[in-house]
C-alpha positions as a printed NumPy array, in Angstrom:
array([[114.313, 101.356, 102.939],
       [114.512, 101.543,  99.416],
       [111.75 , 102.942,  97.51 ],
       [110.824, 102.656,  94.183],
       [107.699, 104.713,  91.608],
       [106.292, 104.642,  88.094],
       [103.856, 107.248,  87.657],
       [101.677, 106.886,  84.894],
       [ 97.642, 108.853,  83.893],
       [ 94.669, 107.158,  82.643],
       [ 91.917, 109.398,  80.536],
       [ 88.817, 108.05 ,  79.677],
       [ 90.125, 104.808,  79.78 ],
       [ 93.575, 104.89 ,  77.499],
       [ 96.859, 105.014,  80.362],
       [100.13 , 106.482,  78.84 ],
       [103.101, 104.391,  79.109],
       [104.308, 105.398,  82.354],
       [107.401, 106.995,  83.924],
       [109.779, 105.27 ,  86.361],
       [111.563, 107.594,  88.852],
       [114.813, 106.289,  90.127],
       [114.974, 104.562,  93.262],
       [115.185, 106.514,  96.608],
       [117.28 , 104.933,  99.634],
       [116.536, 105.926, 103.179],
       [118.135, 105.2  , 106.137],
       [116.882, 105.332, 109.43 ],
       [118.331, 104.72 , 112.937],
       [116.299, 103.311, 115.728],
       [117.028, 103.529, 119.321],
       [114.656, 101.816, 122.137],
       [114.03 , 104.249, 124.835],
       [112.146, 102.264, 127.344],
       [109.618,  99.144, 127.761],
       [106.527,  98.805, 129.981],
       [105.532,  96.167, 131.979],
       [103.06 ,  95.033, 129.634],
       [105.619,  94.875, 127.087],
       [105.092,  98.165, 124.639],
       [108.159,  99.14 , 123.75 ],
       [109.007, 103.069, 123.003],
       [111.756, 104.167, 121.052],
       [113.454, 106.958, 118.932],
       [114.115, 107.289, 115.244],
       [115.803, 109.707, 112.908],
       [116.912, 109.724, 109.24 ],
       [120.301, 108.991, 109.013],
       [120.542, 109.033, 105.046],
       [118.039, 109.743, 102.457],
       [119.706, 110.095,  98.906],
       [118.533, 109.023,  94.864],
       [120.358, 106.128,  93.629],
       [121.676, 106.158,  90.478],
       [119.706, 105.931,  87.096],
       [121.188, 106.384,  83.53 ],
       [117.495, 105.836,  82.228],
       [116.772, 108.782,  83.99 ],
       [115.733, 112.403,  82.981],
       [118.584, 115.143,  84.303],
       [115.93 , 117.245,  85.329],
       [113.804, 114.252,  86.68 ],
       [116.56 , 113.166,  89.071],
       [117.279, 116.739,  89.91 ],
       [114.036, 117.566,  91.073],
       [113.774, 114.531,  93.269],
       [117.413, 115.006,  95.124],
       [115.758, 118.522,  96.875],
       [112.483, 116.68 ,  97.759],
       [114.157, 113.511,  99.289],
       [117.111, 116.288, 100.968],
       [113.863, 118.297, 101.96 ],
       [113.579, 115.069, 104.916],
       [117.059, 114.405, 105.579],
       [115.834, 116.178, 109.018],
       [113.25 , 113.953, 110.043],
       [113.013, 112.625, 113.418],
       [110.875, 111.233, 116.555],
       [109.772, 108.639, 118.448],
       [106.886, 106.202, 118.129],
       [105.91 , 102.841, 120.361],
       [104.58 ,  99.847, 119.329],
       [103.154,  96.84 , 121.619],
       [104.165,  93.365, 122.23 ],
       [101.317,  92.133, 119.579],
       [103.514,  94.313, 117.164],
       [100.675,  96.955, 116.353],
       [101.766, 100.713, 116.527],
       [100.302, 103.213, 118.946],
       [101.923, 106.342, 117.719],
       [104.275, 107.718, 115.926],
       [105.605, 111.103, 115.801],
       [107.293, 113.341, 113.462],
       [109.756, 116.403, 114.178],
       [111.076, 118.466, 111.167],
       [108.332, 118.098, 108.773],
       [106.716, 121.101, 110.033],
       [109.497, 122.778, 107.998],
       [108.731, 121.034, 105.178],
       [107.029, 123.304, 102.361],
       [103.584, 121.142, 102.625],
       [103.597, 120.928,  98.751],
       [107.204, 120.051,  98.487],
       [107.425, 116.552, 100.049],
       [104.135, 115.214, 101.203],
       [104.257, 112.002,  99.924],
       [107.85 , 110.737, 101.426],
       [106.749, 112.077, 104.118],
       [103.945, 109.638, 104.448],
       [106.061, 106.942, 103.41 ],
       [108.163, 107.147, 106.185],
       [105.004, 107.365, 108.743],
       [103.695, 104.53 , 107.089],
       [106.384, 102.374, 107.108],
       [107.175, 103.275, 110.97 ],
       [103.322, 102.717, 111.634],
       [103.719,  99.25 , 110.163],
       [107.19 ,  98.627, 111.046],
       [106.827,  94.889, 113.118],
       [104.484,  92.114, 111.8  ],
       [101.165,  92.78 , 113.694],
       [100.081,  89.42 , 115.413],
       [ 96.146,  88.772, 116.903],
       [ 95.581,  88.322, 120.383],
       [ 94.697,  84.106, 119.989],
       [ 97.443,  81.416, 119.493],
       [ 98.039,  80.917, 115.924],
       [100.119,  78.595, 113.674],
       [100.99 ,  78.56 , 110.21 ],
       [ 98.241,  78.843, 107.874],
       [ 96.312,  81.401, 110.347],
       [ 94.709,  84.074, 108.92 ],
       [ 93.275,  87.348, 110.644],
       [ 92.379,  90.947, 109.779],
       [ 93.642,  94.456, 111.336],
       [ 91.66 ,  97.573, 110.713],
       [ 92.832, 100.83 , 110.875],
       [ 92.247, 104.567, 110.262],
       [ 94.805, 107.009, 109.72 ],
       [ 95.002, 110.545, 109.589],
       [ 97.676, 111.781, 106.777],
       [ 97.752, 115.435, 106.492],
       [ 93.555, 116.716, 105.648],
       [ 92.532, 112.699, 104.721],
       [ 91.362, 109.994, 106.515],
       [ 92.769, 106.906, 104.979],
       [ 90.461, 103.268, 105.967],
       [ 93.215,  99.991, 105.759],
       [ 92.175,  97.358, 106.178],
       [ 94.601,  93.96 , 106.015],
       [ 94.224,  90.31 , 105.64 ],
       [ 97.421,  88.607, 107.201],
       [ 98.698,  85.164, 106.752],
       [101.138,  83.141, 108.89 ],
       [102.965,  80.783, 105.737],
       [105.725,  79.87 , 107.914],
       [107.07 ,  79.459, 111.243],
       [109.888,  78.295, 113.193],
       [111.118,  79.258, 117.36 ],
       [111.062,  83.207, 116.911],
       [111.098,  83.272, 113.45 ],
       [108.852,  82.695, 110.485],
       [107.036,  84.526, 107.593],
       [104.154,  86.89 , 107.312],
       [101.82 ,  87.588, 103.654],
       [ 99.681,  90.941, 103.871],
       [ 96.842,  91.691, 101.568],
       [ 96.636,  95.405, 101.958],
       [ 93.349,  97.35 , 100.75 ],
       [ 93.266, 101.533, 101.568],
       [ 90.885, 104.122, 100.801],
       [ 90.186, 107.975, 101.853],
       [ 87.201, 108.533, 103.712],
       [ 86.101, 111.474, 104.563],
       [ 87.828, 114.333, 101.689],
       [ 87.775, 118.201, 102.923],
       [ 84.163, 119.041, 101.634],
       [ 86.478, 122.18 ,  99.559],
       [ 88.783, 120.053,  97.71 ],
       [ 86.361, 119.664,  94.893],
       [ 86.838, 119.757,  91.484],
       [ 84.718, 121.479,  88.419],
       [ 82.316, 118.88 ,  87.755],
       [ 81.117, 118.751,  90.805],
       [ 82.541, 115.496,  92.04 ],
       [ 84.804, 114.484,  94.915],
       [ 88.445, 112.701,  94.29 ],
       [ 89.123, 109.456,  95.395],
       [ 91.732, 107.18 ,  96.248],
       [ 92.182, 103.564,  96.549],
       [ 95.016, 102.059,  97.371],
       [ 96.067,  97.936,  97.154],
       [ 98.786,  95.766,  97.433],
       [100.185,  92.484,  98.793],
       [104.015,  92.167, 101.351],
       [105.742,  89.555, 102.591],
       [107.435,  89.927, 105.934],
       [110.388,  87.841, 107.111],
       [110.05 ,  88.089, 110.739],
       [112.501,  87.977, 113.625],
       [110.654,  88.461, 117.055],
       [114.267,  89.423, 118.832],
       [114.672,  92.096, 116.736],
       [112.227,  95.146, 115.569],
       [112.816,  95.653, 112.073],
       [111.996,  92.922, 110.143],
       [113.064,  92.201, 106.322],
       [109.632,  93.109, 104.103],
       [109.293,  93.932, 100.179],
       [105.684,  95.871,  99.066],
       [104.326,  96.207,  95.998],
       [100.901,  98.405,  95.634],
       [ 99.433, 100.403,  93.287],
       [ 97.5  , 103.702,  94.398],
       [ 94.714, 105.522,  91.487],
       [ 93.853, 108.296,  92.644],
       [ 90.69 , 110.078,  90.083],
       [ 89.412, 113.296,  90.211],
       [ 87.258, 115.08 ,  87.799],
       [ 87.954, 118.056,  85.707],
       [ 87.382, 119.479,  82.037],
       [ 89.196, 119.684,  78.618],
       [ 87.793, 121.942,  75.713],
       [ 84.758, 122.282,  78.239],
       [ 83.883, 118.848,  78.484],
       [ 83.682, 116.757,  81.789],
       [ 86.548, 114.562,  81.888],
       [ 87.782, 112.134,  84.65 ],
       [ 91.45 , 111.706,  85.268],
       [ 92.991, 108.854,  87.229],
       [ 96.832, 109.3  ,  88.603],
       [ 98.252, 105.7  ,  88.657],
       [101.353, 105.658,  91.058],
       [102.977, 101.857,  91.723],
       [105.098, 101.258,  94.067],
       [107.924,  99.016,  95.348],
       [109.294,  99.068,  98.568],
       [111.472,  97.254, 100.682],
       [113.431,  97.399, 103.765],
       [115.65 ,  95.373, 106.169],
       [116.887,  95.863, 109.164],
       [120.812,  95.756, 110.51 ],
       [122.561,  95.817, 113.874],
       [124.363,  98.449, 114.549]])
């Protein structure tokens, strides 16, 4: 999985240029424990590698600071099961209990996330290519409650293999009633963004690239006047699978 963010902050509507951090690689190994009858399929997981790549645009202290929080999950591991329609029913996480909860949060995530939605999730109906159907979901990450909520697309298919588009919409529902901010108002968080999954249904990683952008505004005050802040993070992710 390679991973890649430009962080940028919007106030009262003017957004600074931006700042790209340098690509993160992770690699993670994935070994089926056991199927069901019905066709779920549990395995294990653990990160093999998880380093920054290589950026001369970069600031010293920029990629400095990112090398400890990507070597803060080096650790990681656990186990997680999907079904045979390719929808996750858990996924667990051992290590990040030792992870300083302000240090790393966000990888973190990014790893449960793309575990959660590591197969292309299929309906329960026969489809061919042109189908389109929803999935729904709410997640728990960390004190949030995140709402997604997907439109899929089949554009292409052929024996076990073929092509899956993902309109992807997230928001957090629910925010800790103390997380607020001086004015009075609650942050939020929307996130959107559109994949494309090149599918292979012999094999459990498929070959997907993401690109989404997450704002997340909350309000606070300069010279004691209300003033709303958005964080803009965009993000570019992709990942393929290998045989070991």
């Amino acid at each position: 999985m390679d991973l890649r963010t430009v962080a940028s902050t919007e106030r009262d509507g003017t957004r600074d240029p931006g700042v790209g951090l340098p690509s993160i690689r992770v690699t993670l190994a994935i070994e089926p424990i056991s199927q069901s009858p019905s066709g779920d399929l549990h395995y294990g997981w653990h990160v093999l590698s998880a380093r920054v790549l290589d950026d001369p645009d970069a600031a010293p202290f920029v990629v400095d600071g990112l090398r400890r929080e990507v070597g803060a999950i080096a650790y990681l591991a656990g186990e997680a099961t999907i079904d045979n329609r390719g929808l996750a029913k858990d996924v667990t996480v051992r290590g990040d209990a030792e992870v300083d909860p302000s240090d790393t949060p966000q990888m973190v995530e990014q790893i449960r996330q793309t575990l959660r939605d590591l197969a292309a999730p299929f309906p329960d109906d026969e489809i061919g290519v042109g189908a389109r159907w929803r999935k729904v979901s709410e997640i728990d990450a960390r004190s949030v409650r995140l709402q997604q909520n997907e439109t899929l697309t089949l554009v292409e298919a052929r024996a076990n293999q073929g092509i899956v588009e993902d309109e992807f919409r997230q928001t957090a529902r629910g925010p800790d009633p103390n997380d607020r901010v001086s004015d009075g108002a609650a942050p939020s968080m929307l996130a959107t963004g559109h994949s494309r999954t090149r599918f292979d249904l012999e094999r459990i990683v498929p070959q997907t690239t993401f690109d989404g952008t997450t704002r997340v505004t909350t309000g606070g005050s300069q010279d004691g006047l209300p003033e709303r802040v958005t964080m803009i993070l965009r993000v570019s992710v992709a990942i393929e699978g290998a045989l070991r």
